[in-house]
C-alpha positions in Angstrom: 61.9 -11.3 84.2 63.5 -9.2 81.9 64.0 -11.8 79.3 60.4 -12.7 79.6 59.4 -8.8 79.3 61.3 -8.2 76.1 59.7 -11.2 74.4 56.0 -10.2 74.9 56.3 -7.2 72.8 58.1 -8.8 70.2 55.0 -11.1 69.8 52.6 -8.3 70.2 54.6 -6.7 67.0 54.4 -9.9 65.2 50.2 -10.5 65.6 50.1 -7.0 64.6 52.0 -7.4 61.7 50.0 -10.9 61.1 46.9 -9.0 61.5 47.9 -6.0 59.0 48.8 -8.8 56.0 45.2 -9.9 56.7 43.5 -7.0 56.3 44.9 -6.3 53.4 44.6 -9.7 51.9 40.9 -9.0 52.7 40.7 -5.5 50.9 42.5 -7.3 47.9 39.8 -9.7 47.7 37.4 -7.1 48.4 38.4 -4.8 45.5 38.7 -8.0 43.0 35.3 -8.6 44.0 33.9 -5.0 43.5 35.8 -5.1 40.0 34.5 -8.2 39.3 30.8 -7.3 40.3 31.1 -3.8 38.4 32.3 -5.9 35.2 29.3 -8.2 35.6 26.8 -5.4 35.9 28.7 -3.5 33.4 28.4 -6.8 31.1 24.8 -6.8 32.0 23.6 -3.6 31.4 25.6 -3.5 27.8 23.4 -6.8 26.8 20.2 -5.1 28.4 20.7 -2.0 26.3 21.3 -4.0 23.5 18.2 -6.2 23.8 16.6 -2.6 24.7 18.0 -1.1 21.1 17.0 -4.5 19.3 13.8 -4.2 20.3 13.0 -0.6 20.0 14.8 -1.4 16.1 11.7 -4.0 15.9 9.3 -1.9 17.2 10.1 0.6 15.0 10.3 -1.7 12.1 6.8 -2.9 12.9 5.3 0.6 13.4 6.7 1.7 10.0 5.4 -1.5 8.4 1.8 -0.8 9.7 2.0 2.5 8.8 2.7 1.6 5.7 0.1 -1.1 5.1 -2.3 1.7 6.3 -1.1 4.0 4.0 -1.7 1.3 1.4 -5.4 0.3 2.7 -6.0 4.4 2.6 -4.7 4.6 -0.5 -6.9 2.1 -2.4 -9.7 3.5 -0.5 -9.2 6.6 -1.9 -8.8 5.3 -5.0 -12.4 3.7 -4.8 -13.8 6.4 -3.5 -12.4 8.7 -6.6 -13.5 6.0 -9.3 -17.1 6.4 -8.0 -17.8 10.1 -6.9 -17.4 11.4 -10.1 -20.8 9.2 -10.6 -22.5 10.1 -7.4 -21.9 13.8 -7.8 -23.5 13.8 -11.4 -26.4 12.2 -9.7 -27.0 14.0 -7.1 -27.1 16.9 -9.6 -29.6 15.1 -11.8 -31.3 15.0 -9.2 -31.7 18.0 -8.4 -32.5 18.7 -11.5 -35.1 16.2 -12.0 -36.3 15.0 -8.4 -35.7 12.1 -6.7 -35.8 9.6 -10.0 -33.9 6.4 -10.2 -30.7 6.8 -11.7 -27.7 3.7 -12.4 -25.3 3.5 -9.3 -22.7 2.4 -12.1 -21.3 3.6 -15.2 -20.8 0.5 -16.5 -17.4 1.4 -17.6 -14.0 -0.6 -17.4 -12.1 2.6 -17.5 -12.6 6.0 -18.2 -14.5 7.0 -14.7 -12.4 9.7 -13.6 -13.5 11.5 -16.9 -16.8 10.9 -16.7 -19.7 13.1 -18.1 -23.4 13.9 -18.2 -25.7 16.3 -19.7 -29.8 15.6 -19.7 -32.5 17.1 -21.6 -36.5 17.2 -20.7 -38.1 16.9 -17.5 -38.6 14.3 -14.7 -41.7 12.5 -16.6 -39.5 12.4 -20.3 -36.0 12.9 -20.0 -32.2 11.3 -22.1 -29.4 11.3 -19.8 -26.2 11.1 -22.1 -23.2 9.3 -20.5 -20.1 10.2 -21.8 -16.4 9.8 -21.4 -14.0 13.0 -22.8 -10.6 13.9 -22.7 -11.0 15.7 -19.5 -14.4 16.0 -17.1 -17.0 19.1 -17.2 -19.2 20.3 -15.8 -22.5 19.0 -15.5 -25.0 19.3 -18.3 -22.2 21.8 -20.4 -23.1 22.7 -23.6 -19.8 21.3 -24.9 -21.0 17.9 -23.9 -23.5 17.9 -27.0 -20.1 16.9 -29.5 -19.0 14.0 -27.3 -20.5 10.9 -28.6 -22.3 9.2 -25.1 -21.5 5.7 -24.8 -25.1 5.2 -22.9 -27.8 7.1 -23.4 -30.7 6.1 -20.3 -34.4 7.4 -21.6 -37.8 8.1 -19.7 -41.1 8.2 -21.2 -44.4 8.4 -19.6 -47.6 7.7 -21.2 -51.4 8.7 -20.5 -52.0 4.8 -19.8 -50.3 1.4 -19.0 -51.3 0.0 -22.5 -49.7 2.4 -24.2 -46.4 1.9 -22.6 -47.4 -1.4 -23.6 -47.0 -1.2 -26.5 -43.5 0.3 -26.8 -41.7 -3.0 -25.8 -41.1 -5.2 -28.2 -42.0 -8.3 -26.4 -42.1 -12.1 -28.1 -43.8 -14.3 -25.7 -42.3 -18.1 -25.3 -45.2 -19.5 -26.9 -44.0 -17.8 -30.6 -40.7 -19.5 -30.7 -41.7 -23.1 -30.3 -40.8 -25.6 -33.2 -37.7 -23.1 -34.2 -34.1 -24.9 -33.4 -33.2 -25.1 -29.9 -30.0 -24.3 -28.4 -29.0 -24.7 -24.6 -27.9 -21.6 -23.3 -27.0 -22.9 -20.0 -28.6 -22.4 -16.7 -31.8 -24.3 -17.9 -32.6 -21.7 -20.8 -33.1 -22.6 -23.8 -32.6 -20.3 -27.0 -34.4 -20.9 -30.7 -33.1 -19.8 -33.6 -35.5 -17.8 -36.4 -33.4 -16.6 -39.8 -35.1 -15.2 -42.6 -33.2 -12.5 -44.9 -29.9 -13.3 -44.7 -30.3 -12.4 -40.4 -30.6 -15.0 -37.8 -32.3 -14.2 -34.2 -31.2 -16.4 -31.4 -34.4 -15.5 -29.1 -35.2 -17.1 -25.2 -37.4 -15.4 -22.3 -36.4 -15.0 -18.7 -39.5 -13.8 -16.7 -41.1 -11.1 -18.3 -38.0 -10.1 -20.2 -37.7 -10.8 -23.8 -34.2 -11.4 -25.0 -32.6 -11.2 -28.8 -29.3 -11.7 -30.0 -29.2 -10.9 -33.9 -26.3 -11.7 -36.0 -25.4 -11.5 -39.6 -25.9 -15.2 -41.3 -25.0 -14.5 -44.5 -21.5 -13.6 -43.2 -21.3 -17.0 -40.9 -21.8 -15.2 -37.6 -23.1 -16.9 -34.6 -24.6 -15.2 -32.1 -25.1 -18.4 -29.7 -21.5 -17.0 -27.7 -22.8 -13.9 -27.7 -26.3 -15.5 -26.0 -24.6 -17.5 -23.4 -22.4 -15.0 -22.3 -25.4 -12.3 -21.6 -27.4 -15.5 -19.8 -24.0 -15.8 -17.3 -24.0 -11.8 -16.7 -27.6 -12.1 -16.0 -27.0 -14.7 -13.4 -24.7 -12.1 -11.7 -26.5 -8.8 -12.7 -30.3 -8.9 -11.7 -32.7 -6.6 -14.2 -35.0 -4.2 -13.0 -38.3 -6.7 -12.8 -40.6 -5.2 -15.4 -44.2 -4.1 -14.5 -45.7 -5.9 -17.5 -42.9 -6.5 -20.3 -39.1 -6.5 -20.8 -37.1 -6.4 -24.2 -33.3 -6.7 -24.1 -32.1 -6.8 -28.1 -28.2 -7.3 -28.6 -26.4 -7.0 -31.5 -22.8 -9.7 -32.2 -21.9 -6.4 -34.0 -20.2 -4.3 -31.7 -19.3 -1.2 -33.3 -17.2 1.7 -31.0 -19.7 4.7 -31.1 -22.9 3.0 -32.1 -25.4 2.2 -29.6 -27.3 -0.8 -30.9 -27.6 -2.9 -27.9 -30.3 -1.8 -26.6 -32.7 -2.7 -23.2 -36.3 -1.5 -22.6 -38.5 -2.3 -19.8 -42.1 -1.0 -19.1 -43.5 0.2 -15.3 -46.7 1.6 -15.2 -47.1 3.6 -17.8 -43.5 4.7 -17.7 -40.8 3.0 -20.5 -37.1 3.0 -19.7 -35.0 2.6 -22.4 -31.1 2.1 -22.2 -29.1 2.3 -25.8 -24.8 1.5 -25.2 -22.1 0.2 -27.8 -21.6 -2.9 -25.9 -23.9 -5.7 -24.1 -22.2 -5.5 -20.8 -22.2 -2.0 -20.6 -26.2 -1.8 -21.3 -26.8 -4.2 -18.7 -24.8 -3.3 -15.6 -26.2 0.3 -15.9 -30.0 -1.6 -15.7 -29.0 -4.0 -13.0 -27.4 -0.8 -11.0 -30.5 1.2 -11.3 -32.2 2.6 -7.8 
């Protein structure tokens, strides 16, 4: 009995030691597990804040490049905006000046807008509006305007009857140039040729305008580029449709302060009469005109 009593406890020692190993064997494997777990998370939340940082870089990167393409859109539209209010603010002070008349929307320049001037003289039934360009811009209507040399000069006259505006337009109906030599002109116009004097006239009609190129013959010019160049503006610039009669007379002889190219058109009993150094100027003030 004794024997069998002493051997019980040893057993009871044993499991308990058996049972110990275990449990920590178990919180071994429990702790590798935790480690491993907080590595994995760890791991995780590294690549997250990564992917988090890449794309806030993006973001960014794409915020600062629409910024700046909208700093580029305002930019130009500022731009436009400056190359055309020096214009609208010298017309809204001709007109207030002179009532609500018609005045060009363009100045017809390829550069030079920014300095920009006008001065006027008469009233709103007779007036000259003198466009200018000068090293710097005025004021409106200054009296130091009078030295710069206007590059367009737009002129009103009004008559006591429709006939007598008539009669300032210089106006060759189609009829007078047949039997002269023909030239196509494109765009299914035809131009004739009349020389006399050492001058030649390269002449067509479009509506009830009256065109003219003149050139110097005696010193082999030829105005027929000159012609087919104004009949392709005029398929992009459209006139002011006259009342009665048109007259558009251009010169090959461009000449840097002269105004010899010259357009006059007839409404009413009113005449309008634009004068500029070069073709292309003349006409996109007219065509700009309301």
């Amino acid at each position: 009995m004794k024997k069998f009593a002493l051997t019980i406890p040893i057993i009871l020692i044993s499991l308990t030691l058996a049972a110990c190993g275990q449990t920590k064997s178990a919180d071994k494997a429990s702790q590798s597990s935790d480690t491993s777990s907080s590595s994995t998370v760890s791991s995780s939340a590294t690549h997250s804040n990564t992917s988090s940082s890449h794309s806030s870089s993006t973001s960014a990167q794409n915020s600062s490049s629409a910024s700046s393409s909208k700093a580029a859109s305002k930019e130009a539209a500022v731009s436009l905006a400056s190359s055309t209010s020096r214009l609208g603010q010298l017309n809204h002070k001709l007109q207030t000046n002179l009532g609500n008349i018609a005045l060009p929307q363009a100045d017809g320049l390829t550069n030079g807008s920014a300095n920009l001037n006008i001065r006027y003289t008469g009233d709103a039934n007779n007036y000259q509006i003198f466009y200018s360009v000068g090293n710097q811009p005025r004021e409106f209507n200054a009296a130091v305007l009078s030295k710069e040399n206007p590059y367009a000069i737009l002129q009103k006259e009004t008559f006591a009857s429709n006939a007598q505006a008539a009669e300032k337009i210089n106006h060759i109906d189609a009829d007078a140039n047949k039997g002269l030599p023909a030239t196509d002109l494109g765009s299914g116009i035809t131009g004739h040729s009349e020389m006399g004097a050492g001058n030649i006239h390269l002449v067509w009609n479009e509506g009830n305008w009256s065109l003219s190129v003149h050139a110097i013959n005696i010193e082999n010019q030829d105005p027929k580029p000159m012609a087919k160049q104004i009949v392709q503006l005029l398929n992009t610039y459209r006139l002011p449709a006259p009342n009665q009669y048109g007259q558009i007379q251009f010169d090959v002889n461009i000449i840097p302060g002269d105004r010899n190219q010259i357009i006059k058109w007839q409404e009413q009993n009113i005449v309008y009469t634009i004068t500029a150094h070069d073709p292309t100027t003349a006409i996109k003030l007219a065509a700009s005109i309301k």
